[in-house]
N, C-alpha and C positions, 0 to 999 in steps of 0.2 A: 478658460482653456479646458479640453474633453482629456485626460490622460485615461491613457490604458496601462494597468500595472498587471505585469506577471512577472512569476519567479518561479525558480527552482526546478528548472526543465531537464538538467541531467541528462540529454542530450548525446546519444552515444552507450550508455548504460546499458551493461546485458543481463539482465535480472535473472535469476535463478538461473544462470550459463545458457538463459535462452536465445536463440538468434531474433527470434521473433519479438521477444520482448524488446529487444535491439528495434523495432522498426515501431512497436508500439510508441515510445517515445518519441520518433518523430511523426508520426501520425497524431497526435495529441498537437506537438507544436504548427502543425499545419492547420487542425481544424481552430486553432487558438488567432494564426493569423491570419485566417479568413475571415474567423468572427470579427476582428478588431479591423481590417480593412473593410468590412463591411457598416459599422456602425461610426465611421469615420473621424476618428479619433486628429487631436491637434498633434500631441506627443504620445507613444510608446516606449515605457519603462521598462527594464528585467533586471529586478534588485537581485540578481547572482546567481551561480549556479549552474550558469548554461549549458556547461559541458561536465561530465560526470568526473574527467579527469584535466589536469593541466596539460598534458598531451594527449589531446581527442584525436582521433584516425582522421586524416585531411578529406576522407569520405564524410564523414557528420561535418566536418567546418565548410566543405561548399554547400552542404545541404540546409545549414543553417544560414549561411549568405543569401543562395535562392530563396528561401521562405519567406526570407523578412524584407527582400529588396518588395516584397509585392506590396509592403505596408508605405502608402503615399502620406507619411509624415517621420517628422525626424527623429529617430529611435536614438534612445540613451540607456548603456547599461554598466555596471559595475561589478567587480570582482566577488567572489564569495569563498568557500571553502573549499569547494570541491574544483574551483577553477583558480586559485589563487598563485600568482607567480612565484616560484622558487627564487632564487639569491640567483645561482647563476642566467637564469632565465633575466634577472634584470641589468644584472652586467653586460652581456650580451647582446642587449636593442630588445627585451621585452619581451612579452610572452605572446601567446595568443591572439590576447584579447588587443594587446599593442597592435598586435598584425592587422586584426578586423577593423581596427580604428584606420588604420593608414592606407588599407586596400579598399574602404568601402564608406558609406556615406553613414554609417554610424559611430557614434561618441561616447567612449571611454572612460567614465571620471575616475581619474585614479590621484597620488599624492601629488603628482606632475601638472596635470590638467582636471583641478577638482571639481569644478563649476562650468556651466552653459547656461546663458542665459536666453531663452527665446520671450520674445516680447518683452510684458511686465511679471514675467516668471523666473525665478532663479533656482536651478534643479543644480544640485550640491551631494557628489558621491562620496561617501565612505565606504570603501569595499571592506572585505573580512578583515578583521584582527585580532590576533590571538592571546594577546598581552598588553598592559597599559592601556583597555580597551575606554574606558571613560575619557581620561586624560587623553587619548590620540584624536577619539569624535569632536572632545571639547575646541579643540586645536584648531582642527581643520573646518570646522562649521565658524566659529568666529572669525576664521582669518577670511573667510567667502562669503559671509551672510552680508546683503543688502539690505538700508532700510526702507530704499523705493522700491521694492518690488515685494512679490510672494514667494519667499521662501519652502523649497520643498526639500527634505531630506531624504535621501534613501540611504537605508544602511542595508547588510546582511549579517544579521547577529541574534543573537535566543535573548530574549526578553522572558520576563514574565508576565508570560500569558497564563492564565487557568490551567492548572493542571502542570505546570512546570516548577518541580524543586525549585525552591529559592538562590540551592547553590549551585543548580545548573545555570540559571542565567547568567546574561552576561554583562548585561546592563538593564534599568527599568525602565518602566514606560516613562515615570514621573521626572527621568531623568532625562530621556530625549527629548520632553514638554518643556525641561528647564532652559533649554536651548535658543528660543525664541523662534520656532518655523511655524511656518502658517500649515504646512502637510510635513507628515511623515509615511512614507512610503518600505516597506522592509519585505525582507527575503531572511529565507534557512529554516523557519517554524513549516512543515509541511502540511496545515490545516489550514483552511481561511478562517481568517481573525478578522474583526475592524470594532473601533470605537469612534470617541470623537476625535476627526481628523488625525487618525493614525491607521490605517494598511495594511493586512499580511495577506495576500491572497492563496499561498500554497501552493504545492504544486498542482500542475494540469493534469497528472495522471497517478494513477494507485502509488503510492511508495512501498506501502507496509499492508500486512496483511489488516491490520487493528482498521486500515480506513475505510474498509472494504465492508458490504455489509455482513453483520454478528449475529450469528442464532445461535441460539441455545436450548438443547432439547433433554428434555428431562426423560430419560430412557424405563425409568419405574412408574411416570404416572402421565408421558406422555404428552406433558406442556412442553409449549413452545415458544422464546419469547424471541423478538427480532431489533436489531438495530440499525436503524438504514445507518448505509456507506454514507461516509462524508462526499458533502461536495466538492466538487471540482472545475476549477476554472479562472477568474481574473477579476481585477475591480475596472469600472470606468469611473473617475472622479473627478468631478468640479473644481478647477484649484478657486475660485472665486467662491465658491461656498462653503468647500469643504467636505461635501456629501458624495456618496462614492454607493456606487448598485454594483452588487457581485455577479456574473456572469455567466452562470454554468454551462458548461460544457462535458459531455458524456465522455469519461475513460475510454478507450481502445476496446477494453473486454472487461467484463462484471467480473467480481473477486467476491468469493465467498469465506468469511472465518467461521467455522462448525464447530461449536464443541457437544462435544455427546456425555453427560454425566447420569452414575448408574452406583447403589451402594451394590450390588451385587452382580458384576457384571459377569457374562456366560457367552463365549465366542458363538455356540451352537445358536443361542436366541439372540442375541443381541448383533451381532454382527449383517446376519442378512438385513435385519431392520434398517437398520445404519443406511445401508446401499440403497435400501427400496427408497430412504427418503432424500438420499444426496440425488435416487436419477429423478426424484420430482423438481430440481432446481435444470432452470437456464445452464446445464451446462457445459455446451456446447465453445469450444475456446477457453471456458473460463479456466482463472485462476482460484484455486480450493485447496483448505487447510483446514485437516479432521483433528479433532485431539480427541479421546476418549479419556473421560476423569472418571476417578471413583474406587470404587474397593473390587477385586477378583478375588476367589478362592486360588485360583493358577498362579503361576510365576507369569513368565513370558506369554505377548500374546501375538500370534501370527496374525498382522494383520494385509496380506496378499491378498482375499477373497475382496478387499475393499478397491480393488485398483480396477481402472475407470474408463473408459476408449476415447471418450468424445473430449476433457475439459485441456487445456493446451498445461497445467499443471496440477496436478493435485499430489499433497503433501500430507498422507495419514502420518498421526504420532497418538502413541499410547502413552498415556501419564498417569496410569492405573497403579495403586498400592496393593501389594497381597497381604490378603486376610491372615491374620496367624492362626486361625482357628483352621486346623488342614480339612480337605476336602473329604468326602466319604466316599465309597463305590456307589452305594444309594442314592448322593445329590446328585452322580456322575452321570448314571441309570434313568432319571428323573429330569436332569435338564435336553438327553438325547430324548426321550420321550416328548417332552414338550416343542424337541425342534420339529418333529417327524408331523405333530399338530402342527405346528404353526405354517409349515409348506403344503399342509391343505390332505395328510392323513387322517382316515378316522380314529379318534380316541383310541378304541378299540384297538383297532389294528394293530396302533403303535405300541401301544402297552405290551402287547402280546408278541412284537418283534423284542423287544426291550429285553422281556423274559426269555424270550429262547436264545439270543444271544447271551442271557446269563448262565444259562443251565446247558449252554453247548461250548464251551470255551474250548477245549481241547481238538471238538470236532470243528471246529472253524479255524483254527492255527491250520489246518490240512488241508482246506477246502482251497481250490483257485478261486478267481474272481465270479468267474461264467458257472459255477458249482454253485458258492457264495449265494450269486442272483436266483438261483434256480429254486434252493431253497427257502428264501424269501416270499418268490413266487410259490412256491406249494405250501406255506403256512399260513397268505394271506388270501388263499383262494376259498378255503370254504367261511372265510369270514365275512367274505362281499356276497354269497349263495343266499 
């Protein structure tokens, strides 16, 4: 049997109060179940998650009806954290996800209806739990496990995977192994994972800025290093083998995370640099997050000259320490000199503007702007002669 596993669709989600990010996520789940109607899968899995809330707007719930009604095999999914039923939601005939079960040709596993078995396959839900989380898996896997068929589990719970605290998880891997399933199938870890015969595929679109692709640019010697963005997209798995190909599929829009670090940073030089190199990126739509790290002689640093026409977000944040060693008027004098260079004045020039605004203070508090300029222009005129 071909299964298609995805998770963690969140479905409804309006990321950073965007509307459009609102439609990103079903754009992802669309081209998600295109791909899997195209590569004609037996069953379609979604270990949790679907919807970002337990009360999603009845706009995303027929949208996700219509999406998935296009997939011609039998769709099975199970509850997670962000869709998980409340207390009164199950006194009352159930939440949601009840609804989707009873309205439409997709299957539910929940404590009520925990197993479906198609063919010589037996797929066994455990949706989220948030306590006695061993003892409740243990429970319900042995009161449903077959020993004629192949066993598949899907949970939606934090394992440890690489890179996950020990005391975040929630259970381990060694312990859904102890279980006797022939597949493990899971949802909630927003990266794709897989070993032997076990599944995470992540979500189908950005979550966090961390998944996004990572540069980092060294603002004093000008290195640059990068880390491509995670993958995104779904497993197809062989339940007779075991063996499972990941599927990518392209996010809605590129996300960049930028960090700028500098021991000496200077709004005047370093800041237009910054912009020159965010507009050499893709980013048109994109999603962008500037940090600038590192030591300033200044306090506070204005960072408005950074904001940006084309990217559908970008997020500057300064995480700069001030120097205790306080600034001089000399470095002050010195780094305006160096910005007047660096936007393409002559050496010369600048120096000597430099100076006459030092030696004219009193007479420039008096000057308007159009005075200001005039005498600018008559100090740099016989230096270009």
């Amino acid at each position: 049997m071909k299964i298609a596993l995805a998770a963690d669709l969140h479905l409804g989600m309006r990321q950073f109060n965007s509307k459009q990010r609102w439609q990103d996520y079903l754009d992802s789940y669309n081209k998600l179940t295109t791909k899997v109607k195209e590569l004609r899968t037996d069953t379609f899995v979604i270990a949790g998650d679907i919807f970002d809330k337990s009360r999603p707007h009845p706009g995303i719930v027929r949208k996700f009806l219509k999406e998935t009604a296009k997939i011609d095999c039998p769709v099975i999914l199970i509850r997670g954290n962000h869709d998980s039923p409340q207390i009164l939601f199950e006194k009352y005939g159930g939440d949601i996800l009840h609804l989707i079960n009873d309205v439409s040709k997709i299957t539910y596993l929940n404590k009520k209806n925990p197993s479906l078995r198609i063919g010589d396959t037996n797929f066994i839900g455990v949706g989220y739990e948030s306590y006695n989380i061993p003892r409740k898996i243990k429970r319900q896997v042995e009161n449903t496990i077959e020993s004629s068929a192949i066993n598949v589990g899907i949970f939606h719970q934090l394992l440890d995977f690489p890179g996950v605290p020990e005391d975040r998880a929630d259970v381990s891997r060694s312990f859904l192994r102890s279980l006797g399933l022939n597949l493990i199938l899971l949802g909630h870890f927003h990266a794709p994972f897989s070993e032997e015969r076990l599944f995470n595929p992540g979500s189908p679109e950005y979550w966090s800025f961390d998944q996004g692709e990572c540069i980092k640019y060294d603002l004093d010697t000008d290195e640059i290093s990068i880390k491509p963005a995670r993958p995104t997209g779904f497993f197809i798995i062989e339940s007779n083998t075991g063996k499972g190909d990941f599927v990518e599929l392209q996010p809605a829009r590129p996300m960049f995370n930028i960090t700028y670090e500098t021991d000496n940073f200077s709004e005047i030089l370093h800041l237009p640099k910054i912009r020159n190199h965010l507009e050499k990126y893709n980013i048109q739509g994109a999603l962008i997050k500037t940090v600038i790290k590192g030591q300033t002689k200044s306090g506070r640093t204005n960072l408005k000259s950074l904001k940006l026409k084309k990217p559908l977000i970008h997020s500057p944040t300064s995480m700069l320490k001030t120097n205790i060693k306080r600034t001089s008027k000399k470095d002050v004098l010195k780094d305006f000199s160096e910005y007047l260079t660096f936007n393409g004045i002559d050496t010369t020039i600048s120096r000597s503007i430099v100076a006459w605004i030092e030696n004219n203070k009193e007479k420039i508090s008096s000057l308007n702007e159009k005075q200001l300029l005039q005498a600018i222009r008559e100090l740099i005129k016989p230096q270009k002669t």
